[in-house]
N, C-alpha and C positions, 0 to 999 in steps of 0.2 A: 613542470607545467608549461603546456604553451600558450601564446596567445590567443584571444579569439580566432575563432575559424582557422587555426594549424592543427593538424593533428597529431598525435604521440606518436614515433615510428614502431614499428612491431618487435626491433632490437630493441629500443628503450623499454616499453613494456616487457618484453621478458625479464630484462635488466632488472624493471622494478619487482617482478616476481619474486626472483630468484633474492632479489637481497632482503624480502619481508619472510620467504621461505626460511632464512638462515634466521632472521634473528625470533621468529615465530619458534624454530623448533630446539633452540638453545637448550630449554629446559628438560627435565627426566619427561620423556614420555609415557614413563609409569604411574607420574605422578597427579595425579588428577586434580587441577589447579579450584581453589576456592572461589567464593563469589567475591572474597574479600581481595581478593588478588589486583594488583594494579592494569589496568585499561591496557591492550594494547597498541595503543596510541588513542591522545586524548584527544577532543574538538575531530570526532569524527565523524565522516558519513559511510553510512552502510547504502549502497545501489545495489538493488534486488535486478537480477539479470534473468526472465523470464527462460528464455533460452527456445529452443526450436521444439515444438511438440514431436514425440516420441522419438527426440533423440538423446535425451540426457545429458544435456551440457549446460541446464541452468548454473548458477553460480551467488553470489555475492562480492561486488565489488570492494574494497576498502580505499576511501578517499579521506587523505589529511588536509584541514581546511590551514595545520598551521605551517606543513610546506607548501601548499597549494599540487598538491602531486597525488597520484592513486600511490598507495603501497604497498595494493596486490590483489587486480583484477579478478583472479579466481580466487578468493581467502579459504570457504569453507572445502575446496579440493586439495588445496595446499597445506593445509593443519592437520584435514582427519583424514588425509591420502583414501578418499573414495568419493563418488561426485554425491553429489549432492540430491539428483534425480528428476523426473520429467518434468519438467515448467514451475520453476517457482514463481506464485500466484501473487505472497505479498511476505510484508515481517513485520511485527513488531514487539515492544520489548516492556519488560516487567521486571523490575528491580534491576537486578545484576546478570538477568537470562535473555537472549533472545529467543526469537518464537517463528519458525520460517515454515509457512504453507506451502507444501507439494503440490501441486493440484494433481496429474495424471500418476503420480505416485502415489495419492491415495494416503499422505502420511503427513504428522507434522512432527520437524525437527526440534530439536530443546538444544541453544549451544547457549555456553559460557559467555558473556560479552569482554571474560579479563582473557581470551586466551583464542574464542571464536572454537574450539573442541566441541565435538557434542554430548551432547549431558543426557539425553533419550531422545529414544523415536517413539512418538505414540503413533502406530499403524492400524491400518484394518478404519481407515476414513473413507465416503465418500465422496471422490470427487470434492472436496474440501476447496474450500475458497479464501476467507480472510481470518483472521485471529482479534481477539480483545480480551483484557480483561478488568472484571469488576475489582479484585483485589490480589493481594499478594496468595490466596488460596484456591483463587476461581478464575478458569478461564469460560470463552465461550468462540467454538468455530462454526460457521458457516458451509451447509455441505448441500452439492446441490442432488446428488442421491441418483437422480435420473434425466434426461433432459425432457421437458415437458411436463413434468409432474413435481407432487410437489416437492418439496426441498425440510431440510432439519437444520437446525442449532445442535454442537453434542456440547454437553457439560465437563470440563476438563479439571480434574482437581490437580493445582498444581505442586504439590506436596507429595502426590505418588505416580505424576504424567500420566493417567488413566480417565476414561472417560466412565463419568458417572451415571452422564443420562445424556437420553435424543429428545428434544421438541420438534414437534411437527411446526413448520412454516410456513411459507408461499411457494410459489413456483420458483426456483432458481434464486435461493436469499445469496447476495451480497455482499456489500462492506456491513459493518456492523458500527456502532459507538454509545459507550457507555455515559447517561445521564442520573446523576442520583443513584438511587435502586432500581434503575429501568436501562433496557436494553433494547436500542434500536434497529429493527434487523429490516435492512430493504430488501425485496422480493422481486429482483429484475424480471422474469417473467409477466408480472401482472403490475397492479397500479398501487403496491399496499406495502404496507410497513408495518410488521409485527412487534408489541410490546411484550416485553417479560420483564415480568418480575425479577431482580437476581438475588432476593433475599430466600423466596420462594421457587425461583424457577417455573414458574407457571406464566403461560398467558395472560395479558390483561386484556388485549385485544387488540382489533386494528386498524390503523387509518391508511384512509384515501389520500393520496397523491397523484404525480405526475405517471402517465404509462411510464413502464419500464425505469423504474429510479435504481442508480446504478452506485451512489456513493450518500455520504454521510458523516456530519463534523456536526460537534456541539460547540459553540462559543460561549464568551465568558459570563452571560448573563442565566448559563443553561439552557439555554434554547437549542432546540434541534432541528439542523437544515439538511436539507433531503434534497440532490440532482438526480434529476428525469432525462431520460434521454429521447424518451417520445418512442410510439409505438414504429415497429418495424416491420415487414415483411420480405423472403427472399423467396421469390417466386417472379419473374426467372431471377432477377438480380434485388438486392437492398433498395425499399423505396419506405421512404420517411409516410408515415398516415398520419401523426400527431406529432403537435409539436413538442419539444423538451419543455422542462420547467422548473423551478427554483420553489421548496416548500419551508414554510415555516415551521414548527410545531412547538406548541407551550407545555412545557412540564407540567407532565397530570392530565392532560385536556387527549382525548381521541380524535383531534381535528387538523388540521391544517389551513394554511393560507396559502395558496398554490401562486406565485406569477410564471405564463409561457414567456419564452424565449422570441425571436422575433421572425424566426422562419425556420421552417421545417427540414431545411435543407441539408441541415447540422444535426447532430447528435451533442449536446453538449456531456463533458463526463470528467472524471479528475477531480473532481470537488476536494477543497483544500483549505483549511483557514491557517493564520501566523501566529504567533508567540503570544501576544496578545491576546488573540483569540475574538480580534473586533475587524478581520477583514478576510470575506470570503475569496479563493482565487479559484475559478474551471476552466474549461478546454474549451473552447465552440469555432466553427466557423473556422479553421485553420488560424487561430491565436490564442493567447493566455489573454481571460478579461478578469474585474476583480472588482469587487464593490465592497462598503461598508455594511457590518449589520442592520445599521440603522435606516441606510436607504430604503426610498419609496419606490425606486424605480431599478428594474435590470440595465447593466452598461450596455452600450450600444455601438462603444468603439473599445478596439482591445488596449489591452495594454503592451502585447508582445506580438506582432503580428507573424505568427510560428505556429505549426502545429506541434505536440509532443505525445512521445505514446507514453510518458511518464513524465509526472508532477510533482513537484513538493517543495515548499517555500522554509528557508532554515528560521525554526522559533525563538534563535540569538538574535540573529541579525535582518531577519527579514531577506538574503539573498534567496533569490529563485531558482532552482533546478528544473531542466526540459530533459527529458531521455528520449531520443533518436531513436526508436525500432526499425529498424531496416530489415532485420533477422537474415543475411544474408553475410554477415562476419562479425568481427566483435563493432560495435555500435558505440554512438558518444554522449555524452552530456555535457549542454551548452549553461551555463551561470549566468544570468545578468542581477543588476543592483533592482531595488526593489523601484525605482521607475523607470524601470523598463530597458535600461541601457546593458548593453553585452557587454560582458565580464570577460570569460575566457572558457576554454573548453577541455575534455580530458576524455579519453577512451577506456571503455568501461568493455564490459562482456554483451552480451547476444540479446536484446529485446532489454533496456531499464526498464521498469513499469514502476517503480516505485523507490522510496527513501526513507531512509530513518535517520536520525540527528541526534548523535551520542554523544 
């Protein structure tokens, strides 16, 4: 691990490669390890490494919080010796499995979290976006199908990694997060948030939000917050027409309580809450800002004056991760403490866009 702002030399990552490679592969590779099986390394971070669109060099980083060191930038190329495939989108996890969205590969991964091997590929997806699930039997991913039209939910039984059923959505659905029996699917194309049922799987219906709502976290009261990024257009270039916004919504209720942001100039996006689950953090403005549930007002100075193409705040400790997308070589993530002071920094793989906290 270095200090802030050093970076890991390209020897030393190999270095660390090559000695997570050995002791990753120790085992019979006949043998197809349980769920029961022990962690391979515990207090970990998995970094979702987007990677370069249609080149194939997505990844998943493995970072130990209790050496302070990555212990093997590329993990899923190094375990199931084949890559992993064009832009991983997002990951997350359910019991003892991980869940890793392809997006231009059209496919989502099943790996083991005791060993990081893959356990199936459910293929023949659209354009697939983010993963959730309601329980240890149901998944549900987000696919956007087409660009401009509308978009689907497919239903994933996780018992036989098959998709059961497709819901029709919005245009271009999103992050997703499960509340209760209800699943909230943002529809970045339009202004709307579809409800489903996940007893039923059927629609309940759907509410009005912020243009273009891009993410989605429930905190600890149930409530569910919806980030708007505001409408856009590129024609000739990106120009902000509405501003972002920050929505409420109360379990049960088809409504929302929308507050904008404070100028249009931003995209706000990244939505994130802590361990807790009583403090929101998003992206705006080139910084991390972060409020409580309970506020009356959106912040108006950040807290981290940065921008990050990836987010995510640890649910132990409340430390923050930023992921660097530079997509022009392997890229870093910066750590600071939860008010706002720089940590230290570590070199991961090609675009982070994302974290999971094992």
């Amino acid at each position: 691990m270095k200090p802030f702002s050093t970076l890991t030399s390209l020897p030393s990552r190999m270095l660390l490669g090559s000695a997570a490679t050995l002791s990753l592969l120790a085992c019979d590779p006949n043998n197809d390890p349980t769920p029961t099986e022990a962690p391979i390394i515990t207090k970990s971070v998995f970094v979702v490494n987007e990677g370069n669109f249609l080149r194939s060099n997505s990844d998943i980083s493995l970072f130990s919080k209790e050496s302070n060191s990555v212990k093997n930038p590329l993990l899923f190329t190094t375990v199931n010796k084949r890559a992993l495939g064009d832009v991983a989108q997002s990951m997350a996890t359910q019991d003892s499995l991980g869940y890793i969205v392809v997006n231009n590969s059209n496919k989502l991964e099943v790996v083991s979290l005791a060993s990081f091997r893959s356990k199936a590929t459910i293929s023949s997806l659209k354009l697939p976006r983010y993963f959730a699930a309601s329980s240890a039997e149901k998944g549900y991913v987000t696919e956007t199908v087409a660009y401009g039209s509308a978009g689907q939910v497919s239903v994933i039984n996780l018992k036989t990694n098959t998709v059961t059923k497709s819901i029709p959505v919005g245009i271009q659905p999103e992050r997703l997060a499960v509340a209760g029996n209800r699943l909230y699917v943002t529809n970045s194309g339009e202004n709307t948030v579809t409800v489903i049922n996940t007893t039923t799987d059927a629609v309940e219906g759907t509410i009005v939000v912020g243009d273009s709502p891009n993410s989605v976290v429930v905190d600890r009261n149930n409530n569910v917050w919806v980030l708007s990024g505001g409408k856009v257009i590129y024609n000739p270039g990106p120009t902000l027409l509405t501003k972002g916004s920050l929505s409420q919504i109360t379990p049960g209720q088809l409504t929302a309580k929308t507050r904008e942001v404070e100028v249009n100039t931003s995209s706000p996006s990244r939505l994130t809450i802590n361990g807790r689950r009583d403090q929101l953090y998003y992206v705006y403005r080139s910084g991390v800002y972060t409020m409580a549930i309970g506020d009356d007002k959106l912040p108006t100075t950040p807290l981290i004056r940065r921008s990050f193409y990836g987010l995510g705040v640890d649910p132990q400790d409340n430390t923050i991760y930023g992921g660097i997308g530079s997509f022009t070589a392997a890229d870093k993530v910066i750590r600071y403490r939860s008010t706002g002071a720089a940590i230290d920094s570590f070199t991961v793989g090609i675009g982070p866009n994302g974290f999971v906290f094992y």
